[in-house]
C-alpha positions in Angstrom: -61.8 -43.4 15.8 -59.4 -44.4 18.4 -55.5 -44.1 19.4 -53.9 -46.4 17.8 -52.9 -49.2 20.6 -49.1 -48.4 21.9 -48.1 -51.4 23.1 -44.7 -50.0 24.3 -46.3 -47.5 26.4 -49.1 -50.1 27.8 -45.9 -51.8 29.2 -44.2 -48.8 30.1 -47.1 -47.9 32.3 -47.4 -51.5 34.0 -44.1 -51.5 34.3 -44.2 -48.5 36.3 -46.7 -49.7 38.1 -45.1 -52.9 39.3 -41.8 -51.3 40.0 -44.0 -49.1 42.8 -45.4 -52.5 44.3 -41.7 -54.0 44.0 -41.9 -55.8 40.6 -44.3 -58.0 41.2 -48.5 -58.4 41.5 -51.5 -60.3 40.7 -52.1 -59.6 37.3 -55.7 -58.5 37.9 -54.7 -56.0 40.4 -52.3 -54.6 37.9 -55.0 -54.8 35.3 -57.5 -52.6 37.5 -54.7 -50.2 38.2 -53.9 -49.4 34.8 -58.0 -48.9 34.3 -57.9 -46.3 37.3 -54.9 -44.5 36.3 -56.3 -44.2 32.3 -59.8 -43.4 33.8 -58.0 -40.8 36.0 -56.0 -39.4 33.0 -58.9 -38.8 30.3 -61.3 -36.8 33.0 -58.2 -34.8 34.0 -55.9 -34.5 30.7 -58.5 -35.6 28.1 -55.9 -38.5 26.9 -55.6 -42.0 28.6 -52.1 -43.2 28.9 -52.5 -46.6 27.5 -54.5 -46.2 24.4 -56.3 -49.4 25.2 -59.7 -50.1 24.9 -61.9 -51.0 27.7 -64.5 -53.4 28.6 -66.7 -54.2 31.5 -66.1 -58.2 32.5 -67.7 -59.5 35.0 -64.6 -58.7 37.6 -65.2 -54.7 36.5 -63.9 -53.1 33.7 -60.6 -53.9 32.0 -58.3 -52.9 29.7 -58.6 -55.3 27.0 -55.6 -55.5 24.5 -53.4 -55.6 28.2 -55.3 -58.1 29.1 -54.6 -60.0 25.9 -50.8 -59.6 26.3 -51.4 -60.9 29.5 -52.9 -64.0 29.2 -53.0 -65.1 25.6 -50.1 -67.9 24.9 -46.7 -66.1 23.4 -45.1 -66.9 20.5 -41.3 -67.7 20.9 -40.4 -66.6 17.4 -42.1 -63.3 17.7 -42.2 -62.1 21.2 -44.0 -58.7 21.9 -42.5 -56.0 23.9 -44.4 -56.4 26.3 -43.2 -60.4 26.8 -40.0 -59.1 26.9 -40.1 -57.2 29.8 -43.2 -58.8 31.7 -42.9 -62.1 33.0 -46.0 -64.4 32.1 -48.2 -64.9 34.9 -47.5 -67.5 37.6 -50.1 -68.0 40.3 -52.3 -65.3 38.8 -49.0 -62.7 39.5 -47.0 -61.0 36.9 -43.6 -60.1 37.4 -41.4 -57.5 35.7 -38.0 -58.9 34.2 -36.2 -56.0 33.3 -37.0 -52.3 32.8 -38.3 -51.2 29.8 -37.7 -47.4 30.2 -40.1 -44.8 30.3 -39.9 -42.5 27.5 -43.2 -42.6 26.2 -44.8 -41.5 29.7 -44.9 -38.1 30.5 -44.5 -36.6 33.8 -47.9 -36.1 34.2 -48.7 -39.6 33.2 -46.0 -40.9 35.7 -47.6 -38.6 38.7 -51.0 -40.2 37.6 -49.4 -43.2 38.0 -48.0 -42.3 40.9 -51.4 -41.0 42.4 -53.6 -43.8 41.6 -50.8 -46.6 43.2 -50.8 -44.3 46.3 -54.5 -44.2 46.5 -55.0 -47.5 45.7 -51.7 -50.1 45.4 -52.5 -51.3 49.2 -55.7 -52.7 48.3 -56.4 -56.4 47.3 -57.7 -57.5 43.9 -60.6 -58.2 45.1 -61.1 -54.6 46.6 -60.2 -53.1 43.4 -63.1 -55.1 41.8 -65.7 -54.2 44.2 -64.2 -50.5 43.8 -64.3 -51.0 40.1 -67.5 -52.6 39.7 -69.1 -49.4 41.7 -68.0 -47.1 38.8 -70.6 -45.6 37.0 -69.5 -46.8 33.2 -69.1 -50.4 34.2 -72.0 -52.5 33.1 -72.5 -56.4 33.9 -71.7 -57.9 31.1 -73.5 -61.4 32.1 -70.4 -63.3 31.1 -69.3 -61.5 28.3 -67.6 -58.2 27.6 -69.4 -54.6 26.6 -67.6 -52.0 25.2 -67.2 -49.1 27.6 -66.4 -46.1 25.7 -64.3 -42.7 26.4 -67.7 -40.8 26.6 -69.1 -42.8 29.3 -66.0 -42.0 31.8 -66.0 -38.9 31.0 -69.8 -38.1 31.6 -69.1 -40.7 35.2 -66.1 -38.1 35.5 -68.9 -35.4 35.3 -67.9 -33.3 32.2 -70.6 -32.1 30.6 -71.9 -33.1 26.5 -70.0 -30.0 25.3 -67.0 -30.8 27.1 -67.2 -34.3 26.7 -68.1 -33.8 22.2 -64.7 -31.3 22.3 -62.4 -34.0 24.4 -63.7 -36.7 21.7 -63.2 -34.9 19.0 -59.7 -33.8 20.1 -59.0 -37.5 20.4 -60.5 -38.5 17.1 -58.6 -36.0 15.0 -55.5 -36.6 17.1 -56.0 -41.0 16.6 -56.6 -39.9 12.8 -53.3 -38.2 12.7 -51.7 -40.7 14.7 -52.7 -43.2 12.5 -52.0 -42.0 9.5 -48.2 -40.8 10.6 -47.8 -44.5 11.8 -47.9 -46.0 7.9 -45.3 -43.4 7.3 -42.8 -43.8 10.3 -39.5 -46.1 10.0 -40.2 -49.8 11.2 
């Protein structure tokens, strides 16, 4: 079992992101940001921020559903929050068109934000895949996409099985709830 995806916070987060680099960035650079700053957040909190799911591609691992908000064609009769606040890419760059709040994000999420653009917002794309690839849960995928799953950071993140079984859990019965308070909420 997984979180449920939160789209709003996915765009909350990349949002935050490209507000730091001045609203505006290549869209895989984003992409490998929001990977670092969710890896960083489930070794340290035992939650990623996004909720996405993750892949190893063959530029490193991404987060896949972002990915898919990024790049698929958008529908003009149904637009998803996401497309209303992130521009779709041009030149390979995404740009934020208007701010879309923060009120999922925690502080600690924000100062994980915060962290990771410090360490790492001055590098190129291409840096970040190199840096990315050299991560111990990304496989080559040979032109596809594997699965990389919470278990696998958090053992490259150098928990150990017991404390790794416990965070899992924790997230399983916590995407359970989630999921099951989500058929009940107001749409």
């Amino acid at each position: 079992m997984r979180f449920p995806f939160n789209e709003k916070k996915a765009t909350q987060a990349a949002a935050y992101l490209l507000r730091l680099r001045g609203g505006r960035m290549s869209y895989m650079k984003l992409i490998k940001l929001l990977y670092l700053a969710d890896r960083l957040s489930l070794t340290r909190r035992g939650r990623p921020i996004t909720t996405d799911r993750y892949v190893s591609m063959d530029r490193g691992p991404v987060l896949s559903r972002t990915l898919n908000l990024i790049t698929e064609d958008r529908e003009p009769a149904a637009p998803s929050f996401w497309a209303e606040f992130i521009a779709e890419p041009s030149n390979f760059e995404v740009e934020l068109k208007s701010d879309p709040g923060a009120d999922e994000l925690s502080q600690s999420e924000e100062r994980i934000l915060e962290e990771v653009f410090a360490e790492h917002g001055r590098k190129s794309r291409w840096e970040l895949v190199k840096l990315t690839h050299d991560l111990p849960e990304w496989q080559d995928p040979d032109g596809g996409a594997l699965p990389i799953e919470y278990a696998a950071i958090l053992k490259a993140g150098g928990q150990t099985p017991e404390e790794i079984a416990a965070v899992v859990g924790d997230m399983e019965e916590e995407g359970a709830l989630t999921s099951i308070l989500s058929r009940y909420a107001p749409r």
